[in-house]
N, C-alpha and C positions, 0 to 999 in steps of 0.2 A: 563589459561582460554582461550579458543577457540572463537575466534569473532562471529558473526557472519555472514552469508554467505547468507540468503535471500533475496528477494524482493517484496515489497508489493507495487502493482499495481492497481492504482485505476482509470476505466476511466468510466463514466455515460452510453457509449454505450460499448455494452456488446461484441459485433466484434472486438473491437481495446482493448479493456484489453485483449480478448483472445489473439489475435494477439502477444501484445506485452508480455502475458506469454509465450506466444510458444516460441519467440524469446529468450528469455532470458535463457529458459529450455534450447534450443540447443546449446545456449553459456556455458554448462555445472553451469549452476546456478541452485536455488533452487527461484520459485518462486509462489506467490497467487496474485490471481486477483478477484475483486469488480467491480460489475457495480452499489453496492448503497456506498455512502461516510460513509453511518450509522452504515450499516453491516462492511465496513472494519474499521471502530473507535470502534467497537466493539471486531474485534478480536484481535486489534493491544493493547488492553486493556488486553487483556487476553494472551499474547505472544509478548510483548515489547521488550523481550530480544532476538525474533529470528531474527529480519531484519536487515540488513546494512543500508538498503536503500527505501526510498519510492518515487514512481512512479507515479502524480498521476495530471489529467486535472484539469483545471484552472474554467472553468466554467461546475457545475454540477445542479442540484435541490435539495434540500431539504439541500446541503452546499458545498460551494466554495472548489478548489481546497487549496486556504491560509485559510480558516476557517481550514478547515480537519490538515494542515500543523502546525498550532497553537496548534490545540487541543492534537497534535500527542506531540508537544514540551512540552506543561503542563505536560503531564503523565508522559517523560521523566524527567523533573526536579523534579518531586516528589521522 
């Protein structure tokens, strides 16, 4: 089975997640970026198995960088 190779990048301003997808795309990576925590707990629900790694600020609106990081852990321990 093949790991997985993405990254899912969450930052509340929407300049610095693109930023740091760009960045990571030209590191020859595969990555998605969020500027709401909601929509990316939304798709990381629906595509669990594609990330290695999540990328994601500390202080958001509507949930914390360690809420997001919690809720990310639940799904995976199911």
């Amino acid at each position: 089975m093949a790991l997985p190779t993405s990254i899912l990048v969450v930052d509340d301003e929407q300049e610095l997640a693109a930023l740091f997808r760009k960045a990571i795309v030209m590191m020859g990576m595969e990555a998605y970026s969020f500027s709401n925590p909601l929509l990316a707990l939304e798709y990381f629900k629906n595509n669990k198995d594609k990330f290695s790694l999540i990328l994601t600020d500390l202080r958001m609106p509507d949930m914390s960088g360690l809420e997001l990081a919690n809720k990310i852990r639940e799904l995976n321990e199911s």
